[in-house]
C-alpha positions in Angstrom: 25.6 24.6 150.1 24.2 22.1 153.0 27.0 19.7 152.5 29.4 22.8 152.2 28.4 24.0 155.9 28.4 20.0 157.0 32.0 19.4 155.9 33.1 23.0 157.4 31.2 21.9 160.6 32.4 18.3 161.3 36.2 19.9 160.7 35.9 21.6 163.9 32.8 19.1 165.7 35.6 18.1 168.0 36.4 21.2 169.4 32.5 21.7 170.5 31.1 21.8 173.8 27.8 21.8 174.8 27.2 23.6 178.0 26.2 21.3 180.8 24.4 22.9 183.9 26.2 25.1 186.1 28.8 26.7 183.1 29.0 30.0 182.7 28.4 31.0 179.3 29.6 34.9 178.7 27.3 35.9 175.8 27.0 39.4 177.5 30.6 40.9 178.0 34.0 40.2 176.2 37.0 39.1 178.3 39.3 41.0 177.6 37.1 44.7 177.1 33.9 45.5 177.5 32.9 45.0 174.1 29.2 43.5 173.9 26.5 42.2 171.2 25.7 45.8 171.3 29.4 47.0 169.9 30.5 47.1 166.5 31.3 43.9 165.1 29.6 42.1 167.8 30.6 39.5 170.1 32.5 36.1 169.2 31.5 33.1 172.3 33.7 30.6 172.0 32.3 27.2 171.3 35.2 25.4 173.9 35.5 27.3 176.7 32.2 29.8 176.5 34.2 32.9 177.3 33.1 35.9 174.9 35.4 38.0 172.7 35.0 41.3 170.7 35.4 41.4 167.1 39.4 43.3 168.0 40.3 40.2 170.3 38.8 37.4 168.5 41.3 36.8 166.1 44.5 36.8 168.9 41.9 34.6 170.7 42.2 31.8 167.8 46.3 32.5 167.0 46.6 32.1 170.3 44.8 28.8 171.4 43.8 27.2 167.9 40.0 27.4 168.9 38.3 27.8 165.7 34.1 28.0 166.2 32.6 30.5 167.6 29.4 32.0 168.2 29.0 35.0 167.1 26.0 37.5 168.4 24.9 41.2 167.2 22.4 43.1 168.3 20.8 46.0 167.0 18.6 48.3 168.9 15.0 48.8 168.3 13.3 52.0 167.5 11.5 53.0 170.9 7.5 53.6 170.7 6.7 57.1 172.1 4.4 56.7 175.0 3.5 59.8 174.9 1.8 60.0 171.7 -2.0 59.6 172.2 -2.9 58.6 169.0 -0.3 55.5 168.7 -2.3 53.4 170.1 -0.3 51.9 172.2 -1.0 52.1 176.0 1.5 53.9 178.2 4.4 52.0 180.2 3.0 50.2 183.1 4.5 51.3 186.9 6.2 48.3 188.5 3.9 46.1 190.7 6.2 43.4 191.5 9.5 44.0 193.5 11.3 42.3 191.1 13.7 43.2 187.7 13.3 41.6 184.3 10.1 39.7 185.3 6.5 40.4 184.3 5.4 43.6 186.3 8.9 44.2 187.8 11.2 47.2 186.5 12.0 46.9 183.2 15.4 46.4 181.6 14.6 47.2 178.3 15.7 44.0 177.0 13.1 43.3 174.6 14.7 47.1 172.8 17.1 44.8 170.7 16.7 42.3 167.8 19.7 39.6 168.1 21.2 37.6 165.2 23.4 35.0 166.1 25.4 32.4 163.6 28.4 30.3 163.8 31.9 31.4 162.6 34.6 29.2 161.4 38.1 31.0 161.8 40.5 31.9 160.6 38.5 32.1 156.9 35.6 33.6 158.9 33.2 30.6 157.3 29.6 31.5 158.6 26.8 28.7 159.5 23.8 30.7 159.7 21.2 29.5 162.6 18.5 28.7 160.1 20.9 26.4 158.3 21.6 23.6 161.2 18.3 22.1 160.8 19.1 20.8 157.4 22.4 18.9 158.9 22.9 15.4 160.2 22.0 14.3 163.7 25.4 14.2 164.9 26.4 17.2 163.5 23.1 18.8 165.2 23.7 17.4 167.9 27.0 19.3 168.8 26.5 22.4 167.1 23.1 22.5 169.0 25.5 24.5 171.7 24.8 27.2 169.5 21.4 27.5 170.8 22.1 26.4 174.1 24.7 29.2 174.4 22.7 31.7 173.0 20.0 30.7 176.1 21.7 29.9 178.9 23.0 33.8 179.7 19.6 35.6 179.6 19.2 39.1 180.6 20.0 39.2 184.6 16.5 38.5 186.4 16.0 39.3 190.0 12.7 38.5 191.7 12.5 40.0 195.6 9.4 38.2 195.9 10.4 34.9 196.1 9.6 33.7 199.6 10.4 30.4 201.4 7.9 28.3 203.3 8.5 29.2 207.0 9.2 26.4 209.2 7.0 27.2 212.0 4.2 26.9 209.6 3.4 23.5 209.5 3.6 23.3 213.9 2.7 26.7 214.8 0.9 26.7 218.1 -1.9 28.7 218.5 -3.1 29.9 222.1 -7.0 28.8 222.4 -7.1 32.2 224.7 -10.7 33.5 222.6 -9.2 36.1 221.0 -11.5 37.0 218.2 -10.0 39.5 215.3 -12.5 42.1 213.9 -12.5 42.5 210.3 -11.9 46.3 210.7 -11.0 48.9 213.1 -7.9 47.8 214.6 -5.6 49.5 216.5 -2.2 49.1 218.3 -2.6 47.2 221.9 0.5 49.1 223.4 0.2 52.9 221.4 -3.0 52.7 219.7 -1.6 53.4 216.4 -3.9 52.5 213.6 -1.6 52.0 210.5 0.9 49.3 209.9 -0.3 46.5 212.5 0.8 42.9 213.2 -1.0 40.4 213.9 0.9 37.6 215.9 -0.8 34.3 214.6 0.2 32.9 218.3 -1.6 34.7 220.7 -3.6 37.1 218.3 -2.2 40.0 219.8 -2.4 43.1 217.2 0.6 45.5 217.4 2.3 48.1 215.0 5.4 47.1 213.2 9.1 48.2 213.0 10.1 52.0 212.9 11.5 52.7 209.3 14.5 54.8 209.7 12.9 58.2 208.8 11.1 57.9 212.0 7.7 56.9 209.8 6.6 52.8 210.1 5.7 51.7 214.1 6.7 51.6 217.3 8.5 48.4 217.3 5.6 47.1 219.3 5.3 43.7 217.1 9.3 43.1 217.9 9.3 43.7 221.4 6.6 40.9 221.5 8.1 38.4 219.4 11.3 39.5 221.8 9.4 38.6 225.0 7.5 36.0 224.2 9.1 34.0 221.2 6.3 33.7 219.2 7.5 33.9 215.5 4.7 34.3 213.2 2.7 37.3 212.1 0.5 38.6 209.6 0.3 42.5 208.3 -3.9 43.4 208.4 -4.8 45.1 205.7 -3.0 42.6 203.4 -4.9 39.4 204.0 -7.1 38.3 200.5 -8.6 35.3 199.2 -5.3 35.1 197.5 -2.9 35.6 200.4 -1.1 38.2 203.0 2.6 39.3 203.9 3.7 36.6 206.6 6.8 37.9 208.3 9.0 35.2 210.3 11.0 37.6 213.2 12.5 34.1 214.0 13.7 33.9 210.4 14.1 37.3 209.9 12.4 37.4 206.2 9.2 37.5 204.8 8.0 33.9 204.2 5.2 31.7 203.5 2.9 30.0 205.2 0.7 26.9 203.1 -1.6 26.8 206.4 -2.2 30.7 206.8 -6.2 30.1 206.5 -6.5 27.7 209.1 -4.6 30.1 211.2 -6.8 33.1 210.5 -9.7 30.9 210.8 -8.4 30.1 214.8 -8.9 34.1 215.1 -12.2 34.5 213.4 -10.9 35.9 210.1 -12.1 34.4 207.2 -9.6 35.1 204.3 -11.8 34.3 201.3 -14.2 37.4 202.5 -11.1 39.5 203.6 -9.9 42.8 201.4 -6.9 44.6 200.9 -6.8 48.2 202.6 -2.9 48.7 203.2 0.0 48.6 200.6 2.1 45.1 201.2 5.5 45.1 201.9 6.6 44.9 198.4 4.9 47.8 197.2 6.6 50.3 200.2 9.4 49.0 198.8 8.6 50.0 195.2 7.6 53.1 196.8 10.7 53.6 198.2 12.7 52.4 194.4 10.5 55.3 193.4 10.3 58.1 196.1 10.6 61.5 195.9 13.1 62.7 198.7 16.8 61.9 198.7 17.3 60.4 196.0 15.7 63.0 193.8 17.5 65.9 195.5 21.1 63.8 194.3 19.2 63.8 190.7 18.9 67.5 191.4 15.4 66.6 190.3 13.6 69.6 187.7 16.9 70.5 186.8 18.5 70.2 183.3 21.5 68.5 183.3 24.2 68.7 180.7 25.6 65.0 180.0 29.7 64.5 180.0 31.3 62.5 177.7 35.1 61.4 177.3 38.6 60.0 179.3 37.8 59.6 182.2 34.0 59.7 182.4 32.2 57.0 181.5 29.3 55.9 183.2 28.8 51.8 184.6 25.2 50.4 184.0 23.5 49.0 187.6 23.3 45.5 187.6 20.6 45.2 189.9 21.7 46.3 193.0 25.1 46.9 192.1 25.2 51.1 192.7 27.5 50.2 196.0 30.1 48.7 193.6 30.0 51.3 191.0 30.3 54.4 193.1 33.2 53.0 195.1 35.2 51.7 191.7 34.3 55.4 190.2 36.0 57.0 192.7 38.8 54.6 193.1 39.9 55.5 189.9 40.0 59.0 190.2 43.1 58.4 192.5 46.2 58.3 190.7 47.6 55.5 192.2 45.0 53.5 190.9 44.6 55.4 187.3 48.4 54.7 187.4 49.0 50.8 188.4 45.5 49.7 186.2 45.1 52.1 183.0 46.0 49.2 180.5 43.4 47.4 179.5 45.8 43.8 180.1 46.6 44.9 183.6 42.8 45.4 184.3 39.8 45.8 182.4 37.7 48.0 184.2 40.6 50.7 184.6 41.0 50.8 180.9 37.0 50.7 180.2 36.3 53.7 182.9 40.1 55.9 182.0 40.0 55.3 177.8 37.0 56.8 177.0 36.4 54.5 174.4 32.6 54.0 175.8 32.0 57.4 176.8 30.3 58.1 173.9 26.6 59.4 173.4 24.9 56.0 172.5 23.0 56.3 168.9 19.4 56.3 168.4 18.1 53.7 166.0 18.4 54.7 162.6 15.4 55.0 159.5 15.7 53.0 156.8 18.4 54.8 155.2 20.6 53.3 157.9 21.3 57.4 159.5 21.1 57.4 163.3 21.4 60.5 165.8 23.0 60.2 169.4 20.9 59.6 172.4 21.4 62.1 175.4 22.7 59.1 177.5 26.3 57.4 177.5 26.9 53.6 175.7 28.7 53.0 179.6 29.8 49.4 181.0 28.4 46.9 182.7 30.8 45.1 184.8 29.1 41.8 184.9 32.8 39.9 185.0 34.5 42.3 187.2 31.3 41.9 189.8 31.3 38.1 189.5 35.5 37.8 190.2 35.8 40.2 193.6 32.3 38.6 195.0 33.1 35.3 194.1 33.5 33.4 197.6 31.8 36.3 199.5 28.2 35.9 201.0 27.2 39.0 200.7 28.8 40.7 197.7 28.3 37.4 195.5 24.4 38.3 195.3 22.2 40.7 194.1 21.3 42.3 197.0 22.5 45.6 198.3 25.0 45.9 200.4 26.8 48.6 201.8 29.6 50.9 200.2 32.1 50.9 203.0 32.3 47.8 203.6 32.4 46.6 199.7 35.7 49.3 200.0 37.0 47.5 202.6 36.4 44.0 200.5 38.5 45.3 197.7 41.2 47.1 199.5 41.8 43.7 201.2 41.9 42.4 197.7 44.5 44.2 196.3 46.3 44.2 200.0 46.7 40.5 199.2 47.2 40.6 195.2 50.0 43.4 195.2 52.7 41.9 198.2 55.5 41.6 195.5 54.7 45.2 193.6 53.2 48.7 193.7 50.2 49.0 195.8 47.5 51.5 195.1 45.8 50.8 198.7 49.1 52.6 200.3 46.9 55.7 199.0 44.9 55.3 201.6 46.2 53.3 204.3 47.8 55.3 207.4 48.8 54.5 211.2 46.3 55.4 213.8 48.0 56.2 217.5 46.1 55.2 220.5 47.3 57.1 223.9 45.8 54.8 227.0 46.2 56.8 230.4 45.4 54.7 233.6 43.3 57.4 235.8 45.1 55.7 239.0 48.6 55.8 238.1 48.3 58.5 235.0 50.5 56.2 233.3 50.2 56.2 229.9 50.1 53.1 226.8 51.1 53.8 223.1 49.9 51.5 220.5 49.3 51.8 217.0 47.5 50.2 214.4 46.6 50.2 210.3 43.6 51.9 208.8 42.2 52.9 205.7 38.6 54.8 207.1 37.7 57.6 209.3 34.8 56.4 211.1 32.8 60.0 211.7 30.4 59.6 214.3 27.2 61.5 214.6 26.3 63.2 217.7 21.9 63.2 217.0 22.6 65.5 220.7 24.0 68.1 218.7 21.4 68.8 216.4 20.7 72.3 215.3 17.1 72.1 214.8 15.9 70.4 217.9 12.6 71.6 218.3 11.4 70.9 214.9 12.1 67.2 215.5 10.6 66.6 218.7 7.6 68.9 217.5 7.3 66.0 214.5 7.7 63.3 216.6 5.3 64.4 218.7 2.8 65.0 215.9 3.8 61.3 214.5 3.0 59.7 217.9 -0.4 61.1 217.9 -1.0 59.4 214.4 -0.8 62.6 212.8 -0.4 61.4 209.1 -0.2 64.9 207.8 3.5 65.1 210.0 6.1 66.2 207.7 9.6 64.2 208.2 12.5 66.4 209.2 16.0 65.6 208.8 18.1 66.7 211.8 21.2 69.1 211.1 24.4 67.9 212.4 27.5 70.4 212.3 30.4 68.9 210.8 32.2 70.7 214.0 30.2 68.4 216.3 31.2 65.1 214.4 34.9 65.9 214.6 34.5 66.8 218.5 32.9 63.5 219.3 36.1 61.6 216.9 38.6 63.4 219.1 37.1 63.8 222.7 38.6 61.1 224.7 37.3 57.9 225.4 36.1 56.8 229.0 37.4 52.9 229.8 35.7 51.6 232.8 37.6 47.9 232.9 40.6 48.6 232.1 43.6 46.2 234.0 46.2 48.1 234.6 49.6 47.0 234.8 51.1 49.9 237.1 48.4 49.2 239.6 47.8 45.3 238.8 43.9 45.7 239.0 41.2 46.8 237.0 40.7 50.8 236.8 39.6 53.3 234.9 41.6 54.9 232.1 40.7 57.2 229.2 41.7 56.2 225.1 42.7 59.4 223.0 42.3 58.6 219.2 45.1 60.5 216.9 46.6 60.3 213.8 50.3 58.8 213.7 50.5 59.6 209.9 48.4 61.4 207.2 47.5 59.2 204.0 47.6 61.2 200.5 43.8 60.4 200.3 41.6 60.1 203.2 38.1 58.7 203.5 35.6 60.0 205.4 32.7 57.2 206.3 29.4 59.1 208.0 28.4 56.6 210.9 24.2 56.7 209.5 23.8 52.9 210.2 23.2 52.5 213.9 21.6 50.2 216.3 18.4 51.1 218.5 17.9 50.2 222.3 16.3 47.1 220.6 19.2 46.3 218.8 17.4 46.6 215.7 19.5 48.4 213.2 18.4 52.1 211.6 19.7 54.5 209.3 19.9 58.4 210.8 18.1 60.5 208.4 21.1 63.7 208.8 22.2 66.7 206.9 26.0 67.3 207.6 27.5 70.4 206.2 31.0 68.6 205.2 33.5 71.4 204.2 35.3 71.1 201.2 38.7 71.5 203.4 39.9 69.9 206.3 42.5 70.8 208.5 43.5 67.9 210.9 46.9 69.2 211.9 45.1 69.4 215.9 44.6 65.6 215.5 48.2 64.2 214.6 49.9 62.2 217.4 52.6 63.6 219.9 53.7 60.3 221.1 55.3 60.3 224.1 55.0 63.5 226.2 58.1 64.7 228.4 58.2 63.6 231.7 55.4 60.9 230.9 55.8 58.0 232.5 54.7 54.6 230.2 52.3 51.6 232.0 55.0 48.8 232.5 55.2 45.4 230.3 53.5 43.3 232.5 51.2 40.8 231.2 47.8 40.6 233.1 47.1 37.2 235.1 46.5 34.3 232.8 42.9 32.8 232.8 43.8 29.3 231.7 46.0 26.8 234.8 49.9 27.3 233.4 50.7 23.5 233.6 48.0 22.9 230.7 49.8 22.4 227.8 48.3 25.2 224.7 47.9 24.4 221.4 48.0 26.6 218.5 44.5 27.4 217.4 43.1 26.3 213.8 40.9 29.4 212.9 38.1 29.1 210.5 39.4 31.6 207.7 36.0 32.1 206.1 35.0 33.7 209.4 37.8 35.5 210.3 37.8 37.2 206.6 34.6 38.3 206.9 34.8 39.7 209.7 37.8 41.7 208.4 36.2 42.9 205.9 33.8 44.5 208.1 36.7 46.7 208.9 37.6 45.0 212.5 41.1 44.7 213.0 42.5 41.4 212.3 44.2 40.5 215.1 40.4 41.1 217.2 39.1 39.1 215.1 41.2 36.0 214.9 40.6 36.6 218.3 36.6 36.4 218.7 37.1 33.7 216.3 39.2 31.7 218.9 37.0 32.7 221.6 33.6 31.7 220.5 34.8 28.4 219.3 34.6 28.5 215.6 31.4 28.4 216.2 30.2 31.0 213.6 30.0 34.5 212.4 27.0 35.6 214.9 28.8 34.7 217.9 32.2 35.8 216.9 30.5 39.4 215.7 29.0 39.1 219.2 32.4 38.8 220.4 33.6 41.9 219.3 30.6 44.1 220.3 31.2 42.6 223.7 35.1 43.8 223.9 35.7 46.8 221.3 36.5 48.9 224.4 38.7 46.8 225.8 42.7 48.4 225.7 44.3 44.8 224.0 41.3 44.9 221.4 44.0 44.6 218.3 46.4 43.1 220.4 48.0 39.5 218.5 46.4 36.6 220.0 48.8 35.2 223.0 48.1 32.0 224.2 50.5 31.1 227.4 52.4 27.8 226.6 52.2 28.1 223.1 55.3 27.5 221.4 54.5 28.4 217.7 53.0 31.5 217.0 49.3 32.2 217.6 47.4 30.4 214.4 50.2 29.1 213.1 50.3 25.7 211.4 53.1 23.5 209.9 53.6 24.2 206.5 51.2 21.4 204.2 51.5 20.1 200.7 49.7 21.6 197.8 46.8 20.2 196.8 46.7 18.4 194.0 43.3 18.8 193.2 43.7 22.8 193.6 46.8 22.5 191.1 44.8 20.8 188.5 41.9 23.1 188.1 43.6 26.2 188.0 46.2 23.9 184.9 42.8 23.3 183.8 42.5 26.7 183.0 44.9 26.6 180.5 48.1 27.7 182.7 51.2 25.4 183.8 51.8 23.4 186.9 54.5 25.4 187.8 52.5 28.5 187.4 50.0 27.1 189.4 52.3 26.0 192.1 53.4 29.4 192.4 50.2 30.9 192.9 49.0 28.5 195.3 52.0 29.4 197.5 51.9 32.8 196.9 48.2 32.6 198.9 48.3 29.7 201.3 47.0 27.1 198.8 43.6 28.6 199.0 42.0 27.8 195.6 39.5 31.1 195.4 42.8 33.4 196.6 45.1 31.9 194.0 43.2 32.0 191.0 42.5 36.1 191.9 46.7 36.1 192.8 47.5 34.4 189.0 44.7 36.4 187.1 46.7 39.6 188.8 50.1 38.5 187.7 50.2 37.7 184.2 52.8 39.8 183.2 54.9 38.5 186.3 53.8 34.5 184.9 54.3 35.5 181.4 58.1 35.7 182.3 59.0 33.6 185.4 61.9 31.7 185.2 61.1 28.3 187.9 63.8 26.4 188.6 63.8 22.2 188.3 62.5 22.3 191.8 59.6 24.6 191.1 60.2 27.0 193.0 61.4 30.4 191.7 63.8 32.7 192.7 61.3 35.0 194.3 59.5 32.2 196.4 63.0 31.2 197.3 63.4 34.9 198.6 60.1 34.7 200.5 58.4 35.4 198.5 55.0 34.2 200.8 56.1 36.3 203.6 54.5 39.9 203.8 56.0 42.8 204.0 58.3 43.7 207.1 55.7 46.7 208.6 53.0 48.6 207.3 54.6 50.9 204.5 52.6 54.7 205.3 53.0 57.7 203.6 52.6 60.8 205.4 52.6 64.6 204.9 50.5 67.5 206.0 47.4 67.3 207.7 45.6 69.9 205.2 42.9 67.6 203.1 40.9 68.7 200.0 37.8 67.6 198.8 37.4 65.0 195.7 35.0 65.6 193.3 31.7 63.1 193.8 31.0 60.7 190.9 27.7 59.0 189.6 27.5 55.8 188.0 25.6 55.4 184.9 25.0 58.5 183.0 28.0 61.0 184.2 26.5 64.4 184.8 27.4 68.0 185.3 26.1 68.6 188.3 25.6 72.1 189.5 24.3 71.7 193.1 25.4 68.3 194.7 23.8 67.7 197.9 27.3 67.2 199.6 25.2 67.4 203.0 23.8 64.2 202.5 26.8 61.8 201.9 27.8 58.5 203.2 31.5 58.4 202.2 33.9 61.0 201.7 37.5 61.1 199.6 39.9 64.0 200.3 42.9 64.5 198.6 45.8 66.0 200.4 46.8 69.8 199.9 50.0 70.1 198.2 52.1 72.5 201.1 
């Protein structure tokens, strides 16, 4: 049998890759579904190119590229031990202590619940080489098929550690004031507001002050900040932490919780000694395991003591968090409740997650383990997806969204309706669901002349008005208790009417420095915001993230009652009104001297995307990216706090003198290094060639264009040039206007979705939402 499983092996040895650092073995997810170890038949990795396949792919895998090894990995689910039996003996499950996920004493991901089995499959005769039998082979046969293991390793379960902490670089130089400041061992108190609870100690000047003010109005006074903002001084340590073993070190300079190798010696300069020093205040880490685990907001969402009655089928199927990931699930879940979206991406070959959410082929209760008889009953919860792939192809490139940390649900919207923006020039667009033309009505006070422009959006920015709160006196009677280091104060969430939101959207807009072209000077004139059309979905973002007086950003703890029906017929643009008279075309003076000859600017893309993304217009910010230099995203966000109120905001960029248009630069050659890795890939040069056009020979942009055209690839026909008849047509060239549809202003409610285990519930807390999709009323 040996030699049998040798000669069967050396047949294909050729064929086999061992994974070198940095590839990406999918032993977690099939490419084409979301079939896992976890599904019936397993999952197939093939030994060539590392992608995984499902046992109902696997086989048009092999027809279709000849690759005949793979490995292929089942896993079965333990049976779970029942904490709650005393007399098992085994202890109960142990509450997090580290910030971290799929570490020792971080939140558990249940990994260890499944026994794997993994072997190597010879198609198309299905030949098996169990694990046990490579040892017995040849070195050289070992040696290859030792991918096996390697593959079956290099894809562990996703770890995320928040602890990990960098050595700050002030540490090694810090200077110390020799100012005599001695630092009791107890009793401390705030040197601004006496407050006696979450204090700072700057490791500078030794000054003892309370920390940041968390945005439910508990934490500091900002005290610490305001010190580090006056005096520079970067370093300082939370009391209450310090041990023989360590303390939190926060770096305002860095703007992260660091390390610091020399942290003794600094205490010591203060008269603390750190190896007779105990802990009396919860680090930083565990508030924020607190906060995983709180009882408040989250729980009222989980409708918390409530029995909820689990959904199954089409259409609800529930996506697994990642590890930070609940921004990307919610969004997707609701994007495909839209029917342009269920319409354009419900086959699984157009794209995966549409089929995997829509089907309802894993919206299915998930079994329990069975007895020995092989008979298993369904769990409560849903077998769901986890969109590892889908995460890793519309962050790849990003800074923010290619981590694991959270990040914010409008702005990941934003992300991926700039995706498909780009992806679906040359077909049907689901993002025209949402996209409609916002009218901005400028009247100079001087002349009461008026200026009409209009611009694309996709979001309803609500504001909130904190002014217009309904229950007022409980909040400053709170506040007031919390200032006087009341601990007992209970936190109450101020109640915004929906009314006074939409007031503050539509009340006009007061411009101070505004150049008028009637008057040729600087006046004042007023903005009026309206709708031009009204999109057949409209989304609703609640403006909770705000900045403080210290620029430090917060989140406004708010109750909202949102109705389930809007009526925004009042808002929709008039355009020009009779007898109004229109600010003339007249350019303001030029800054720059005329006889200097202007180039076209070369933009920095990266910065300029990102800032889109953001949901700044992109004309503003090519422009703070112009205007700052290149010289980064902080000073070109800078930028555009500086000038949002200024009228030409998402005005093009006009440079006098310049010939060409604004950014505009002569057409280059592809790059041959971009063409071969995406023929690498296994696609043609010509396919390649046309990708690379069809997004400005950007490498990350054209391998998300051809993965989005297939079918369109599948069946081009490229002339002996290389070009074909679409590219010929312009096909590069976007479309001629923004494409809007518009109807009545009369807006319905969508329903809310969860992400992993879809629910029935029967009292969403609608008052506490961050985004909102409406769907328009049918007249």
């Amino acid at each position: 049998k040996s030699e049998l499983m040798e000669c069967i092996l050396m047949s294909v040895l050729s064929t086999i890759r061992v994974p070198k650092p940095g590839d990406r073995v999918h032993k977690d997810e099939c490419a084409l579904s979301f079939s896992s170890p976890e599904s019936e038949g397993g999952l197939y990795v093939c030994m060539n190119t590392f992608l995984g396949f499902g046992s109902q792919y696997v086989d048009r895998q092999h027809a279709r590229t000849g690759q005949r090894a793979y490995l292929h990995i089942t896993r079965t689910r333990k049976a779970k031990e029942d904490d709650s039996n005393s007399g098992s003996g085994h202890p109960p499950k142990k509450k997090p202590t580290r910030l971290a996920i799929g570490i020792e004493g971080g939140f558990d991901v249940e990994q260890e619940q499944y026994e794997e089995d993994v072997k190597v499959v010879i198609l198309p005769d299905r030949q098996e080489v169990m694990s046990e039998d490579l040892a017995t082979m040849p070195d050289v046969v070992r040696e290859r098929s030792s991918s096996a293991d390697s593959v079956s390793h290099t894809l562990q379960v996703q770890q995320w550690d928040g602890e990990v902490r960098q050595e700050s670089r002030h540490a090694a130089d810090l200077k110390q004031l020799d100012n005599g400041v001695k630092i009791p061992p107890s009793g401390w108190r705030c040197e601004v507001c006496d407050l006696q609870e979450n204090l700072w100690m700057n490791l500078t000047d030794g000054k003892v002050l309370c920390g940041r003010r968390y945005f439910d109005g508990s934490g500091g006074n900002n005290h610490a900040l305001q010190h580090f903002q006056e005096t520079g001084y970067p370093l300082a340590v939370k009391l209450g932490t310090i041990t023989p073993d360590g303390a939190d070190v926060y770096s305002y300079e860095e703007d992260d919780m660091v390390l610091n190798s020399k942290l003794a010696e600094h205490l010591t300069h203060f008269g603390i000694d750190m190896m007779t020093m105990e802990k009396t205040e919860r680090t930083m880490t565990e508030l924020e395991i607190a906060v995983n685990q709180r009882v408040g907001e989250w729980e009222v969402i989980q409708e918390s003591g409530t029995t909820l009655r689990p959904l199954f089928g089409p259409g609800l199927t529930g996506m697994k968090n990642l590890g930070n990931s609940c921004y990307l699930n919610s969004v997707m879940q609701v994007l495909f409740t839209v029917p342009d979206f269920q319409s354009n991406y419900v086959c699984f070959h157009r794209a995966k997650l549409g089929y995997g959410l829509l089907s309802g082929e894993y919206s299915k209760p998930a079994p329990d383990p069975g007895d020995e008889n092989g008979a298993s009953e369904p769990r409560g919860d849903q077998i769901g997806i986890a969109p590892r792939m889908f995460k890793a192809l519309v962050g790849r490139g990003h800074p923010e969204f290619s981590t694991n940390r959270q990040q914010d649900a409008q702005e990941f919207l934003l992300h991926f309706i700039n995706m498909v923006e780009r992806n679906c020039r040359s077909g049907p667009n689901p993002s025209e669901a949402f996209r409609f033309l916002v009218e901005e009505r400028i009247v100079c006070q001087q002349s009461q002349k008026a200026k009409y422009t209009q611009r694309v959006d996709y979001i309803v920015q609500l504001p909130v008005p904190m002014d217009q709160a309904t229950n007022t006196e409980e909040l400053q009677e709170a506040e007031r208790r919390r200032e006087e280091g009341d601990s007992s104060a209970p936190t109450v969430r101020a109640q915004i009417p929906f009314t006074a939101c939409m007031a503050a959207l539509s009340e006009p807009e007061i411009l101070t420095d505004f150049w008028s072209s009637a008057v040729q000077a600087k006046t004042t004139a007023t903005k009026t915001t309206r709708f031009a059309s009204f999109p057949d979905h409209l989304v609703i973002q609640i403006k909770k993230f705000t900045f403080g007086l210290d620029w430090v950003p917060k989140k406004l703890d708010v109750s909202i009652d949102v109705p389930d029906t809007l009526d925004l017929s009042a808002l929709r643009a008039t355009g020009q009104q009779p007898g109004e008279e229109l600010l003339p075309e007249v350019a303001p003076p030029p800054l720059m001297t005329p006889d200097v000859e202007v180039k076209a600017p070369v933009l920095d893309d990266s910065t300029v995307s990102q800032l889109c993304e953001m949901g700044f217009p992109p004309e503003a910010c090519r422009k703070a990216v112009y205007y700052t230099g290149n010289t980064g995203i902080d000073a070109a966000m800078n930028w555009i706090m500086s000038h949002m109120d200024d009228p030409d905001f998402s005005a093009p960029l006009v440079l006098p003198g310049c010939s060409s248009g604004p950014g505009t630069t002569p057409t280059e050659s592809l790059s041959e290094e971009h063409l071969a890795t995406i023929v690498s890939m296994g696609f043609s040069r010509d396919q390649a060639t046309k990708a690379l056009r069809a997004t400005s020979n950007v490498l990350d942009r054209a391998v998300d264009w051809i993965f989005s055209h297939l079918d369109d690839l599948e069946s081009m026909d490229v002339s002996e040039g290389g070009r074909s008849a679409a590219e010929s047509e312009g096909g590069r060239d976007p479309p001629p206007g923004p494409r809007v549809r518009d109807g009545p202003g009369s807006e319905s409610e969508g329903e809310g979705m969860k992400e992993e285990a879809l629910i029935n519930q029967k009292k969403p807390p609608k008052d506490l939402g961050y985004l909102y999709f409406y769907r328009r009323v049918a007249e």
